[in-house]
VEXKOL-677444 format. One line per 4 residues: number of its first residue (from 0); their letters; for each residue x, y, z of C-alpha. Coordinates in pm, 1 decimal. Layout:
<pts>
NUM	A	X,Y,Z; ... .
</pts>
This chain:
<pts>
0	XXXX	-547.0,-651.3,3572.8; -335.8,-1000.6,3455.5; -503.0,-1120.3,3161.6; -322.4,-1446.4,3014.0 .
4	XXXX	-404.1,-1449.8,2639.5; -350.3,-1736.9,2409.7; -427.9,-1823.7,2062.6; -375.6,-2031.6,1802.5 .
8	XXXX	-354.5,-2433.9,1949.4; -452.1,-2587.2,1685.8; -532.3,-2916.6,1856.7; -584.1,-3203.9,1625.6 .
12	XXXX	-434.7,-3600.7,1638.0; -125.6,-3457.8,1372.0; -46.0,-3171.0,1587.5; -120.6,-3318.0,1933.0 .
16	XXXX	169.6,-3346.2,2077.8; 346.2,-2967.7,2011.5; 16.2,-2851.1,2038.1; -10.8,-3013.8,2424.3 .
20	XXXX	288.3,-2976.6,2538.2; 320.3,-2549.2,2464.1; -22.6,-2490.8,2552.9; -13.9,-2757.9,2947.6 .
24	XXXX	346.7,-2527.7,2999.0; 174.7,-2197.9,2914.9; -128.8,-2319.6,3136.2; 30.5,-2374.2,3448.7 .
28	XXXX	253.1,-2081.2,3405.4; -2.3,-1793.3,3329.7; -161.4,-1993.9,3681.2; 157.2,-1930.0,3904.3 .
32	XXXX	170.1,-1556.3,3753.2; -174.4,-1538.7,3924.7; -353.0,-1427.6,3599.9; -690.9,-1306.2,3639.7 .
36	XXXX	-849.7,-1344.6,3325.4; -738.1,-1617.7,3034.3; -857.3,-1515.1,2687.3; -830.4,-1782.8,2353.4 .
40	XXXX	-871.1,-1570.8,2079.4; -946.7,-1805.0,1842.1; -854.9,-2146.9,1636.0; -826.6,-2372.1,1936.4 .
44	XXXX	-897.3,-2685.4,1706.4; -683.8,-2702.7,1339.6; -1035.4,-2897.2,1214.0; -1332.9,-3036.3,1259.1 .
48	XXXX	-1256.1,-3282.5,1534.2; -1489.3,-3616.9,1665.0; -1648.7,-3605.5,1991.2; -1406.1,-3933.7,2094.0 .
52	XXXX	-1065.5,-3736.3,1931.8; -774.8,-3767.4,2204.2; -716.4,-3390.1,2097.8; -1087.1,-3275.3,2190.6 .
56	XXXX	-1000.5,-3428.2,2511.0; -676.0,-3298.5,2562.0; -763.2,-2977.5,2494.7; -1119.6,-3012.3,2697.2 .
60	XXXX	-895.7,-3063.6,2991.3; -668.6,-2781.1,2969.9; -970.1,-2547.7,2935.3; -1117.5,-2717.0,3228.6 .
64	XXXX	-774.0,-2654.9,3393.1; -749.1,-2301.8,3380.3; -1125.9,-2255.2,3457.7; -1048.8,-2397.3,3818.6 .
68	XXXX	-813.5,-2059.3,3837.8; -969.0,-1814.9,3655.0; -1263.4,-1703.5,3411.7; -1187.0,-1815.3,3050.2 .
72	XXXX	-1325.0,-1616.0,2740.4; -1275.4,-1816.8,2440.7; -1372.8,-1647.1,2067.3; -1476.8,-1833.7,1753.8 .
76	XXXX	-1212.1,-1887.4,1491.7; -1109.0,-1918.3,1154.6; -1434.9,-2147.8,1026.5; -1224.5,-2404.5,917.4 .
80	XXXX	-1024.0,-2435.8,1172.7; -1318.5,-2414.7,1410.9; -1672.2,-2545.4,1227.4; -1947.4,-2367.3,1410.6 .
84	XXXX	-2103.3,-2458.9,1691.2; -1729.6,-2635.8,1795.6; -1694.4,-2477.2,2095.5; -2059.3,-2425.7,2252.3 .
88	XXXX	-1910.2,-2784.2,2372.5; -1652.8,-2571.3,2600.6; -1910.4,-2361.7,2786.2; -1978.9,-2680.2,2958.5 .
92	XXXX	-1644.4,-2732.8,3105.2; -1661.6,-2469.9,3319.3; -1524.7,-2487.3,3709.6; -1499.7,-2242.8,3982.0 .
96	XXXX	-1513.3,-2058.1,3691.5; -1716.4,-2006.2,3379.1; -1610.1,-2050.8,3019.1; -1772.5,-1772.4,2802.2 .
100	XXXX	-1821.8,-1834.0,2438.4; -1788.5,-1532.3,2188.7; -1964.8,-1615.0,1853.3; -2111.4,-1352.2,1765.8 .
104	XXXX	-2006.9,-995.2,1778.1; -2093.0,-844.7,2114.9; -1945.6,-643.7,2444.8; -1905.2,-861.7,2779.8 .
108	XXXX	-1829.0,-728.4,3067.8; -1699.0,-926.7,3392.5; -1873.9,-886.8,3662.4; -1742.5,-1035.9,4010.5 .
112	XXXX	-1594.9,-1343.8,3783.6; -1861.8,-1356.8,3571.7; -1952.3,-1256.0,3230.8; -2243.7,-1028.9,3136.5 .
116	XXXX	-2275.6,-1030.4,2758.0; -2465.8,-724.3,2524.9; -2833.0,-804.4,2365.9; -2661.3,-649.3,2064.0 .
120	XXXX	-2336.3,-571.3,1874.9; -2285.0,-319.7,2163.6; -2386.2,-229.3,2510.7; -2768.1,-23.9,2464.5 .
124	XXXX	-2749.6,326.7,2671.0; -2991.1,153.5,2911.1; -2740.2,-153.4,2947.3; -2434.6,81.1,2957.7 .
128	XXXX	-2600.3,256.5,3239.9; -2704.1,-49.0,3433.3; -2315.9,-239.4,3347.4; -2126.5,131.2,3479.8 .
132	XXXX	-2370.4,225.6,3800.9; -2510.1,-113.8,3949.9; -2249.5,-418.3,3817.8; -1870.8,-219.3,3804.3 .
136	XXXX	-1706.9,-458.9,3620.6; -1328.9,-479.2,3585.8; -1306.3,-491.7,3234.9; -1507.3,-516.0,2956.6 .
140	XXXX	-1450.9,-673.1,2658.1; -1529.6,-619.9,2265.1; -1559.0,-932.1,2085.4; -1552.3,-993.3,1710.8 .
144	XXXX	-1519.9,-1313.1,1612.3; -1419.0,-1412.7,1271.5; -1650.8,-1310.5,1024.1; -1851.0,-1513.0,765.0 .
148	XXXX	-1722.5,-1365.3,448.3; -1968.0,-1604.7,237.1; -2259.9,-1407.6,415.2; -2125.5,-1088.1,298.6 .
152	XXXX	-2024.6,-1175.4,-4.2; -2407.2,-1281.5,-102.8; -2548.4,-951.7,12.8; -2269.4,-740.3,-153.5 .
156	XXXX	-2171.0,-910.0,-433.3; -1815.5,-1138.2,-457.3; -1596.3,-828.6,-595.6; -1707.0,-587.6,-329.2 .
160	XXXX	-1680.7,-857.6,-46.4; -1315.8,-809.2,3.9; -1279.5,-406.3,56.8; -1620.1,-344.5,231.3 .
164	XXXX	-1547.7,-622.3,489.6; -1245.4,-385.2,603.3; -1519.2,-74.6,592.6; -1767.2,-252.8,790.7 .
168	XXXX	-1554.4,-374.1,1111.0; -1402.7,-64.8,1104.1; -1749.1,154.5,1130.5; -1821.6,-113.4,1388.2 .
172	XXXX	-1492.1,-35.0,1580.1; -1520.4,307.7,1578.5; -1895.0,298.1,1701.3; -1769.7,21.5,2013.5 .
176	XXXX	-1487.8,326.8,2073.1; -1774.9,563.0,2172.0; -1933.9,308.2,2420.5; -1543.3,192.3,2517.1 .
180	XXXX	-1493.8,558.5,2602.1; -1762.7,571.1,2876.5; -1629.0,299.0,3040.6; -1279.0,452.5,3106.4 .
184	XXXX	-1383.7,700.9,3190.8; -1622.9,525.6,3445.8; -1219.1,407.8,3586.6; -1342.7,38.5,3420.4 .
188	XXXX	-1075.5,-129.6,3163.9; -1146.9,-206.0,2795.9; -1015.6,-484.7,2608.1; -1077.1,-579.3,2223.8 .
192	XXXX	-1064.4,-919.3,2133.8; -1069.9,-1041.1,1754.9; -977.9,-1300.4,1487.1; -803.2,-1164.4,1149.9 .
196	XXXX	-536.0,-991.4,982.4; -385.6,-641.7,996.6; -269.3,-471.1,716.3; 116.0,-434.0,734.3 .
200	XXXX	154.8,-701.6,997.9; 418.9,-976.7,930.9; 325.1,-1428.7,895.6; 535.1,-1661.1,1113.2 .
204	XXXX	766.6,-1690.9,770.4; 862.2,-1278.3,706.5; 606.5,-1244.5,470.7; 450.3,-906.9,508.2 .
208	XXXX	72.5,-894.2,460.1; -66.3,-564.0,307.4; -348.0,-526.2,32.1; -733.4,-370.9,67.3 .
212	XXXX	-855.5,-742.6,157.5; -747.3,-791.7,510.4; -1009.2,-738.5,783.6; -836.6,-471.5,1005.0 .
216	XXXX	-632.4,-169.0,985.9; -439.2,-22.4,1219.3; -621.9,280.1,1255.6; -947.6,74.1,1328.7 .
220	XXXX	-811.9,-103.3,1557.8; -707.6,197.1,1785.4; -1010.5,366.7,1750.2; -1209.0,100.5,1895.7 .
224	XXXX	-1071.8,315.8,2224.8; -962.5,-12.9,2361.8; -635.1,-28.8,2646.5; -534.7,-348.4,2490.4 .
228	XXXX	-675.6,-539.3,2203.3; -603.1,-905.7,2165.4; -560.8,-1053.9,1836.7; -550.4,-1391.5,1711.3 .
232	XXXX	-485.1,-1580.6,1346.7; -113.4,-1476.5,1279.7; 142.8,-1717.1,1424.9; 448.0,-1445.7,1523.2 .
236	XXXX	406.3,-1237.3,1792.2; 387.7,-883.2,1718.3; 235.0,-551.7,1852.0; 180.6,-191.6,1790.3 .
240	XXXX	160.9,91.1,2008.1; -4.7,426.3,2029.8; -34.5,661.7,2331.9; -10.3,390.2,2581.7 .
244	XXXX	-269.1,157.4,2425.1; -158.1,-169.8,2249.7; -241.9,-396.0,2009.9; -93.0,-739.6,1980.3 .
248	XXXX	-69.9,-1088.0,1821.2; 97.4,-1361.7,2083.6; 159.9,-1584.8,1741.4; 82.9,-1953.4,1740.2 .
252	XXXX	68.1,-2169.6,2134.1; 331.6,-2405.4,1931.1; 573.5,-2470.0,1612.4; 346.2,-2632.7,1327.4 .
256	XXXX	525.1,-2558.1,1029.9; 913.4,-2538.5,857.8; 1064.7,-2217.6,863.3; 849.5,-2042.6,1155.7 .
260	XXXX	1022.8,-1736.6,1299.3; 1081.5,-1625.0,1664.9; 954.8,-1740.5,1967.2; 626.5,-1938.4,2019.8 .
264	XXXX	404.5,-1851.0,2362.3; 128.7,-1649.7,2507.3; 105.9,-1301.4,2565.9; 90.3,-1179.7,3002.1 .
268	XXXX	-96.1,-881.7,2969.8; -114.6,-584.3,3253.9; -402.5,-398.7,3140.6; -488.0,-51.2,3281.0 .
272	XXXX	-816.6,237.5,3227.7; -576.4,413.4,3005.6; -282.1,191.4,2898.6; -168.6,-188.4,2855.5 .
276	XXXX	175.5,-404.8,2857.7; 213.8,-738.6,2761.6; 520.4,-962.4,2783.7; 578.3,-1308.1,2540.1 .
280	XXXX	621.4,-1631.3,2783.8; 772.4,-1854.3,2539.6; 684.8,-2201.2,2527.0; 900.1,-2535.3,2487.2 .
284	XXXX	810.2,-2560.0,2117.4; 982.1,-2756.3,1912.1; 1296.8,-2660.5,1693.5; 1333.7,-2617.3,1363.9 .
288	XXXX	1704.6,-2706.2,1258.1; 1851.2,-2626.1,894.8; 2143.8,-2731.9,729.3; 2294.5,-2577.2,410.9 .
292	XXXX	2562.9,-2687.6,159.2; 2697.5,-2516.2,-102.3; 2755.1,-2821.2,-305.2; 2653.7,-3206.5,-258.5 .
296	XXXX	2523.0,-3264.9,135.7; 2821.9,-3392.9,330.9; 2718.1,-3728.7,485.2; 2965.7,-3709.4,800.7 .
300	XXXX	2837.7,-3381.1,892.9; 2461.4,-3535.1,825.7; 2530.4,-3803.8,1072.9; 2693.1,-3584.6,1354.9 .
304	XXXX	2379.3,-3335.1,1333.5; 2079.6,-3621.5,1311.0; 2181.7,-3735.5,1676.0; 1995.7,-3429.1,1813.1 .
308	XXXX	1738.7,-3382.9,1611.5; 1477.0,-3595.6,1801.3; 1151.4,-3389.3,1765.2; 1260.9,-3150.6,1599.2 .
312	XXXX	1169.8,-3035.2,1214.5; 1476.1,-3042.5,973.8; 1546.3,-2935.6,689.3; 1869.4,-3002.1,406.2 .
316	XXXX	1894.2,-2767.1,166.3; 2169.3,-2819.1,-128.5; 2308.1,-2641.1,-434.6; 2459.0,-2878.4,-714.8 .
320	XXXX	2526.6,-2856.4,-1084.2; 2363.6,-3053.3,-1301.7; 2670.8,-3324.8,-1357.4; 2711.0,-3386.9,-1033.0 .
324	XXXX	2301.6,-3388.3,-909.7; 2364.2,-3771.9,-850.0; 2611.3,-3752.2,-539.0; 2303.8,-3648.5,-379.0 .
328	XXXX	2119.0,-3990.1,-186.5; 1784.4,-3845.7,-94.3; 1696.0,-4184.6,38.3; 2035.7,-4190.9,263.0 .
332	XXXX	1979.0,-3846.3,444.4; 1635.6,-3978.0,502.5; 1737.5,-4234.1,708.8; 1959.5,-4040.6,902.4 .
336	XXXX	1688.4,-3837.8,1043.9; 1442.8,-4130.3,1055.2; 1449.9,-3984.9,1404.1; 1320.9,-3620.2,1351.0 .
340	XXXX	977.9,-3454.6,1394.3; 971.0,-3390.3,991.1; 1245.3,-3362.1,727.6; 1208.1,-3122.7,441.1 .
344	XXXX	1483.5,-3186.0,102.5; 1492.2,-2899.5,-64.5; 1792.1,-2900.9,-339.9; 1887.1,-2697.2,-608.6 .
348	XXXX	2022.2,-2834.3,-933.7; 2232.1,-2517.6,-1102.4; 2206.8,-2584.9,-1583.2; 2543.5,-2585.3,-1760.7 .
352	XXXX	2461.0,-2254.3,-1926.5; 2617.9,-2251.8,-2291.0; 2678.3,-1970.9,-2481.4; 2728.1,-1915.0,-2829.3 .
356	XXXX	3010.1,-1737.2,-2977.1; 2897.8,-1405.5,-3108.8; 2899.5,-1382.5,-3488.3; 2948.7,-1781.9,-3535.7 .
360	XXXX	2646.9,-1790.0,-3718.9; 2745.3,-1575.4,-3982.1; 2993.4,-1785.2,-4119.9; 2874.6,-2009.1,-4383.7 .
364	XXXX	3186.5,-2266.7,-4375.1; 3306.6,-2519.5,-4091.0; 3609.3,-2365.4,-4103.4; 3538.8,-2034.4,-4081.1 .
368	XXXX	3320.6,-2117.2,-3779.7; 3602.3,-2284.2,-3562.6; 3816.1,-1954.4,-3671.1; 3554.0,-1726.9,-3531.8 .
372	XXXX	3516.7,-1978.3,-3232.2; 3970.2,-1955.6,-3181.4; 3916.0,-1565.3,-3198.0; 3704.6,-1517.5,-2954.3 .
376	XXXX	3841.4,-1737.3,-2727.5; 4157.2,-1641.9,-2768.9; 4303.8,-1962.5,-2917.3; 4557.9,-2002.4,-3240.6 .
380	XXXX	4327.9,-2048.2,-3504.6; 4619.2,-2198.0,-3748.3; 4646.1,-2554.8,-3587.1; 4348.4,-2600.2,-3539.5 .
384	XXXX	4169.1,-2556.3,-3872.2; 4443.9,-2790.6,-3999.8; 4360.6,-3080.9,-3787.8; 3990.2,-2955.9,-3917.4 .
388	XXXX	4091.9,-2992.1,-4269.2; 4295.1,-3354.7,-4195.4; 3967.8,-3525.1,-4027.7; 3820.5,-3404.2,-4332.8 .
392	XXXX	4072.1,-3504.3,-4617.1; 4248.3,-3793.3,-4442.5; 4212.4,-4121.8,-4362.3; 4073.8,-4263.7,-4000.3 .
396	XXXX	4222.5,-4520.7,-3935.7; 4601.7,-4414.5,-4050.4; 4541.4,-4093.7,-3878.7; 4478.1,-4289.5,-3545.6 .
400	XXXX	4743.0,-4521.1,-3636.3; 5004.7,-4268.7,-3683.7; 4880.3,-4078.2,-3379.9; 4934.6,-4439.5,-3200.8 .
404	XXXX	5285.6,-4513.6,-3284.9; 5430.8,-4168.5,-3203.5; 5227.3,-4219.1,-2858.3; 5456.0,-4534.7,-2814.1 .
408	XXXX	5800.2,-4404.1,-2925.3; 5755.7,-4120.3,-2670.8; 6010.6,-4209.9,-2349.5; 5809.0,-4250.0,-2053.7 .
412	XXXX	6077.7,-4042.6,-1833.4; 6469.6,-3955.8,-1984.6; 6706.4,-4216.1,-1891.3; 7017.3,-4131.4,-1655.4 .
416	XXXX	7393.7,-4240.7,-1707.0; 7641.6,-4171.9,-1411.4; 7963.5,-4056.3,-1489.1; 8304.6,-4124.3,-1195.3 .
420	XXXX	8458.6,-3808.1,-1215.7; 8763.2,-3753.7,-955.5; 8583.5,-4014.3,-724.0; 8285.5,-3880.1,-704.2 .
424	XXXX	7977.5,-4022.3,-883.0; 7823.0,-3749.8,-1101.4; 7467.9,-3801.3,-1246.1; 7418.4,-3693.7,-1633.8 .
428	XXXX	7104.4,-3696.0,-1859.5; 7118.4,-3973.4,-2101.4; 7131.8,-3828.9,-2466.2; 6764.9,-3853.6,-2593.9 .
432	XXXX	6678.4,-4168.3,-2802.5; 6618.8,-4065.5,-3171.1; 6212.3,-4059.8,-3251.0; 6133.3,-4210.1,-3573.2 .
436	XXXX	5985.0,-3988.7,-3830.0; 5649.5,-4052.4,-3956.5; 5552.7,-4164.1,-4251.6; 5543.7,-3964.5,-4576.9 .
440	XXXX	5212.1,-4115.4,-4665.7; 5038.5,-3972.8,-4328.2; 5015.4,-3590.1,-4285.1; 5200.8,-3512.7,-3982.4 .
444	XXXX	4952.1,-3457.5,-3643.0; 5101.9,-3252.4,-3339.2; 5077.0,-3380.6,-2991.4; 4835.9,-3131.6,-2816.7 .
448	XXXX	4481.6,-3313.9,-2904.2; 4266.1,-3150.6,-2644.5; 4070.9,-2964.9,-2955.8; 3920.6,-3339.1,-2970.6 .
452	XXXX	3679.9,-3341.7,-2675.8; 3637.6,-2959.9,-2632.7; 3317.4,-2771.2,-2735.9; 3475.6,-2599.8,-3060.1 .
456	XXXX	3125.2,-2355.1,-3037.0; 3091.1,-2247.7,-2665.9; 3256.1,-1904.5,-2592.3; 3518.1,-1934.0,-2277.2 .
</pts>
């Protein structure tokens, strides 16, 4: 049996338009693959959404549209994404065929396109009897929707909440297994459908999920006995496998956020008594686009990439030190991609990281702290405590003047004479003008004054 299973559309007015677009492509397409089933397992809305909302309507019609085609099972949600009692609207918007609700836990089989739901969490021997002799459905289904973890919480306490949420769906699993097990062996497909997260599984961004307070494991899922079981709430696509049987995420209808991984789409199930395959249909969803520099964002490149960008998310990401953080105009690259879905700036501003020179704190004189400084960084320390010692003993101002005047008798470039030797022009080196000494009054200062601006206590 085809079974076309979506999740995650997230309909509201800021997502409308990804949301629309991936889930109208993903309609008509699971409708030319002839699907006979279509199963939304979960989070059709992102929130609580008015009655007049161009979303509700958008996504009221698409619903509508695949119930001309086939029978549409759609399961409650993430609470918050889907405020109870959202989707009893849906059941309404039925066609040829219906649109079954699942908002509480139960078992539904379908029955010549249409749904026959439990009285209970679980088919009763008498209904199991009457749903495998009289009805022969072609598949039946285990719903459980999300679960109100404020409920539990009140009856076991806040602390225990988390942990014995996992240990009851998974008693509840394993008891639908033993009911799931009649039916295949009655020849009739099983097929789990649920809203939550599975320990070990990975988020649209890489992150992997694992801890005790995640609703499913694995092992729970696969001993629910199911061929396939459908999940929702994750936005990657993912599945696991065991003897045949599979359990799977399709990931998000769309592209909502930066930095989403893989594909977006719905999951085209073929779903056997004994064994299940699904295939991703990916769906135009936007692009996300990023740029990295290892230094200030270069403009030219900027411009050359923001022409096709058009609905797509982008985001410039940037390393600079801290001296040269202003090259950066935030305000510019915005307006280059004035165009673009979103833009995310994300840059990176490296610290001068100073050291101090090991042991300089000993010292308990100037000078012997600018010797301990030439040491270690390998510098003569001779000269440079001298010129230490003149700022301290000498003048200012004759020191700068002296410093001035041999600046000015220095030639700007050695002067050339040319000499006629045999006919021939010969160019010879001027002999050097004579410098003037300096005076006797000022101490004499060597040229090299780089010592001036340099950090005299940061190891090189």
């Amino acid at each position: 049996m085809k079974i076309a299973h979506f999740s995650d559309l997230h309909y509201s007015p800021e997502r409308l338009a990804e949301a629309d677009r991936c889930f109208a492509f993903a309609v008509d397409d699971a409708v030319q693959r002839e699907a006979r089933v279509a199963v939304i397992s979960g989070d059709s809305t992102d929130h609580r959404l008015d009655a007049h909302s161009p979303a509700l309507n958008a996504l009221a019609r698409r619903v509508h549209r695949l119930a001309e085609d086939m029978p549409v099972l759609m399961l409650q949600g993430t609470f918050s994404h889907e405020p109870p009692g959202t989707l009893s609207n849906f059941a309404l918007m039925g066609d040829t065929y219906p649109v079954f609700i699942a908002d509480r836990v139960q078992q539904v089989a379908l029955v010549d396109d249409q749904f026959f739901a439990s009285e209970g969490p679980l088919f009763s021997p008498l209904e199991l009897d009457q749903v495998v002799r009289d009805m022969r459905p072609g598949v039946v289904f285990t719903c459980l929707p999300t679960v109100n973890k404020g409920n539990l919480a009140a009856s076991v306490g806040a602390v225990a909440a988390g942990t014995e949420l996992g240990d009851v769906l998974a008693s509840y699993l394993a008891a639908a297994g033993r009911v799931n097990l009649q039916f295949r062996a009655a020849g009739i497909a099983t097929v789990g459908v649920s809203h939550g997260t599975v320990n070990g599984c990975s988020t649209e961004h890489g992150v992997i999920m694992a801890g005790f307070d995640h609703e499913f494991s694995l092992g729970a899922l696969f001993d629910a006995q199911c061929s396939a079981f459908m999940l929702g709430h994750i936005h990657k696509s993912q599945y696991w496998e065991r003897e045949g049987r599979r359990v799977a995420y399709p990931g998000s209808i769309g592209r909502f956020h930066y930095g989403e991984e893989g594909d977006k789409g719905y999951l085209m199930w073929d779903v056997q008594t004994d064994a299940a395959d699904s295939e991703l249909v990916p769906t135009p969803s936007r692009q996300m686009v990023s740029i990295e520099f290892d230094g200030p964002p270069d403009m030219n490149k900027l411009a050359a990439l923001a022409a096709d960008t058009h609905d797509k998310f982008v985001r410039v990401r940037w390393q600079v030190d801290e001296e040269h953080r202003q090259l950066v105009d935030r305000d510019a690259i915005a307006t280059l991609f004035a165009g673009s879905e979103g833009l995310k700036l994300e840059g990176r501003v490296l610290p001068v990281v100073r050291s101090r020179a090991q042991g300089i704190s000993l010292e308990s004189t100037v000078e012997g702290k600018v010797a301990r400084w030439c040491e270690l960084a390998s510098v003569e320390a001779e000269p440079v405590v001298e010129r230490l010692q003149l700022l301290d003993s000498g003048d200012a101002e004759a020191i700068a003047a002296a410093v001035l005047s041999r600046i000015d008798l220095m030639p700007d470039a050695r002067s050339l004479a040319v000499a006629i030797t045999d006919g021939v022009p010969v160019v010879q080196p001027a002999a050097p003008e004579p410098v003037a000494p300096m005076s006797a009054d000022v101490p004499s200062v060597p040229p090299p004054l780089a010592w001036l601006t340099d950090d005299l206590f940061a190891a090189t």
